[in-house]
N, C-alpha and C positions, 0 to 999 in steps of 0.2 A: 504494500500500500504506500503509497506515495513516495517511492525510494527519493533519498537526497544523495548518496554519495554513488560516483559515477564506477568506482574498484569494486563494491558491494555486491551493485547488481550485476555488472560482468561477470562476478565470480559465479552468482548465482546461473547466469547464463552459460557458465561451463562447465556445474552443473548440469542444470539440464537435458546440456547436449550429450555430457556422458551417460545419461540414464535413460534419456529417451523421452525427457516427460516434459511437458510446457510450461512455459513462464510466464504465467500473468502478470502484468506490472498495471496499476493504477495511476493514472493523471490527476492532481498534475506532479509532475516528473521534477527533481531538482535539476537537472542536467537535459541535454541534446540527446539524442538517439545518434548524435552524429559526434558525441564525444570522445577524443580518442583515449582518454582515459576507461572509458566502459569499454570501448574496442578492445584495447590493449591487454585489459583485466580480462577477456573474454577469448585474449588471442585468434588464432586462427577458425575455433570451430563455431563461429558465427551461420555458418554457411544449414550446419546441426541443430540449430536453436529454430522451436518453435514458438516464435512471440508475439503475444497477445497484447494489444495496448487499449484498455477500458477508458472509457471518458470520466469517471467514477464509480464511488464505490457500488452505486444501485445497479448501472449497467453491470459491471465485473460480478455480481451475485446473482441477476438474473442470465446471465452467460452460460455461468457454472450449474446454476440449477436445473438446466437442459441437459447435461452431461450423466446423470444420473438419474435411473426410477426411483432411487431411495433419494426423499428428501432431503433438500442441503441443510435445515440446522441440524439433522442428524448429523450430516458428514464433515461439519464446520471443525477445528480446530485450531483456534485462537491462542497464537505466537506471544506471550507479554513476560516480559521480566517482571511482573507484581501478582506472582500469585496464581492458583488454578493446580492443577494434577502435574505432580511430575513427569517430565516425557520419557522416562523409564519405569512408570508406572499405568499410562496411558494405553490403552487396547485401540488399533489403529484398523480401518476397513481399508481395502484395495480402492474405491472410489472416493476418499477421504480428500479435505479440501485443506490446506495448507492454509492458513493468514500469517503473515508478520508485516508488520509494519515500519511506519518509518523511521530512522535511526535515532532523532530529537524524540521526536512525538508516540510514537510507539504506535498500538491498533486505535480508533475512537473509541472515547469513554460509551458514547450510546451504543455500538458496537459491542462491545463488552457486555456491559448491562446486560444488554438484550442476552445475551448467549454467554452469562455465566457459570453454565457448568462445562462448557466447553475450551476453558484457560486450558494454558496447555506452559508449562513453563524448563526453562535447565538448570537444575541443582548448581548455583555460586556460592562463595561463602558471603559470610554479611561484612559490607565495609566494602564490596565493590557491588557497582551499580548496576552491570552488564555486562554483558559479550557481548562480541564485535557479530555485525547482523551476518555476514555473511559468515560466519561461525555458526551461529543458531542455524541459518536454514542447511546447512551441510548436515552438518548433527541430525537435525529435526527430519528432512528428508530421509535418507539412511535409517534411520530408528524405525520411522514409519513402513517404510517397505520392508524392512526385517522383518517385524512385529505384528505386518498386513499378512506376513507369506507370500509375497511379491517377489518373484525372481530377481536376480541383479543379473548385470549382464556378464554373461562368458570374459573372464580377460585371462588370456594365458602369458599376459606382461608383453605380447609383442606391440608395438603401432604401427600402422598403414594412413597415410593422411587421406583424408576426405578428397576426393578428384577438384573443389572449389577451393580446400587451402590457401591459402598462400593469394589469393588474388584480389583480396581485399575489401569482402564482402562487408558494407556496414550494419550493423545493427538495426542501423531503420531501413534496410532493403529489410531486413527480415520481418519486420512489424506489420501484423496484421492488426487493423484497427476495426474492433469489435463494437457494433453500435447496437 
């Protein structure tokens, strides 16, 4: 939700593209799609990422609500450093909705509210205030497909580049903007 830092959401975008799964990002964006800091953080496998750009948060939840017969506040899971179930204690479905929000502000307090039994938080100790978001959603990711019984993918350690590498795909050639 409303990423600010341009390394974060790359990171989370290479991510993605190693897993196979899509990245919704919500507007408005601290940064360009044309940032080369997000590029960079994102390196080559741009070309892998499938991304999603909501105009807001209403759009981005009716999106997602489509994606599933099972209801999304079942499938919600709200990312907050203040509290909720531990994510090593949390039961995750295979059609499960990832939230974190942005790196100041965090998810919306009405957000929350509304979909209080669905905090989802990572074990810090007290005296620091957070991990770094693109921490949290590698973690949070990974946990969840474990946890889902979601396969990960085959890697027997070699790499083959993607045939579009290297040629300098931007991140907003990849954006698909979802209205």
């Amino acid at each position: 939700m409303h990423p600010e830092i341009p390394h974060n959401t790359g990171c989370a975008g290479r991510l993605t593209a190693a897993l196979g799964l899509p990245l919704h990002l919500v507007e408005p964006l601290g940064f360009s799609l044309e940032d080369r800091y997000l590029k960079r953080a994102g390196l080559d496998y741009w070309p892998l990422v499938e991304l999603v750009v909501h105009r807001d948060l209403e759009a981005a939840l009716s999106a997602l609500e489509q994606s599933s017969e099972r209801p999304l506040r079942e499938r919600l899971k709200l990312f907050s450093a203040r509290g909720g179930r531990s994510l090593f204690e949390t039961t995750f479905a295979p059609d499960d909705v990832l939230l974190f929000g942005s790196e100041s502000d965090g998810l919306p307090e009405s957000l929350l509210a509304a979909h209080a039994e669905r905090h989802v938080y990572v074990p810090i100790r007290r005296g620091v205030r957070s991990l770094n978001l693109a921490n949290v959603i590698c973690l949070g990711v990974y946990t969840a497909l474990v946890r889902a019984g979601c396969p990960l993918p085959a890697n027997d350690g070699s790499y083959e580049a993607h045939p579009e590498a290297g040629t300098g795909v931007q991140p907003s050639q990849r954006a698909r903007r979802a209205h």
